[in-house]
Steps between C-alpha positions, in 0.01 A plus 500: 500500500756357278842477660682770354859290402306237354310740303801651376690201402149379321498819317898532446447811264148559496555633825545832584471799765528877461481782677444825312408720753694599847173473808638879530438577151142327542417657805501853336344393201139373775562821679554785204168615302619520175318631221754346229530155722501213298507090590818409616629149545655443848589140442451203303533099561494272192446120574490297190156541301390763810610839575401770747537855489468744814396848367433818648190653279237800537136426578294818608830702472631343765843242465404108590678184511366230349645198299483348138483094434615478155532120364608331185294326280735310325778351671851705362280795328663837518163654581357530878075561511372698781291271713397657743565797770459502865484864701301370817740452778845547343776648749810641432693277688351217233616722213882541539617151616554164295297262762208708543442507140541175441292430786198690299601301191496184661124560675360667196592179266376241739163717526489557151648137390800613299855338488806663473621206258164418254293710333158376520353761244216414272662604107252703329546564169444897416322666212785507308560153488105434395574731198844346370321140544183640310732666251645125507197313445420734201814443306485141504 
């Protein structure tokens, strides 16, 4: 795992922890059935072009933890993508503190080769770009 200091004074800015949830607050939300529960975020970790989420959602009617991996295709876009979303395994304990969660960032980026610094997306031009260079093509 990255050392944490030197990650934040990589990042300067582009680093950032928050809690949004008390572990009191999220331990009623995994023990109440709620009809009208919807996903709450307990905490989030953003590391340059990564970002994880820990989330308390309903599967089966019943309140999980799980995580979101969002990352940034662009390096400095507004935007974040969902990448993907882990449930298997996630403990409360990794949910409410700034080292666990980076801890999960760190292994899920070396697995899944991403850097908190580059963004080594593919850019794929949509649909609407085809039609505005069609549109282009025709004009001239």
């Amino acid at each position: 795992m990255k050392c944490l200091e030197n990650l934040k004074n990589e990042l300067g800015n582009g680093y950032c922890f928050q809690n949004h949830l008390p572990e009191v607050e999220v331990l009623k939300l995994l023990n109440a059935s709620r009809s009208a529960f919807s996903e709450q975020t307990i905490s989030s970790l953003e590391a340059g072009n990564l970002k994880i989420e820990s989330v308390i959602f309903k599967v089966n009617g019943k309140p999980i933890l799980g995580c979101d991996i969002f990352v940034k295709d662009v390096a400095g876009a507004a935007e974040w993508i969902c990448y993907d979303n882990l449930t298997e395994d996630i403990r409360l304990e990794n949910c409410v503190a700034e080292l666990p969660m980076l801890a999960t960032l760190d292994t899920f980026a070396e697995n899944a080769s991403l850097s908190y610094t580059k963004c080594n997306f593919e850019v794929i031009n949509g649909k609407a770009k085809k039609k505005q260079d069609a549109l282009t093509q025709t004009l001239v």
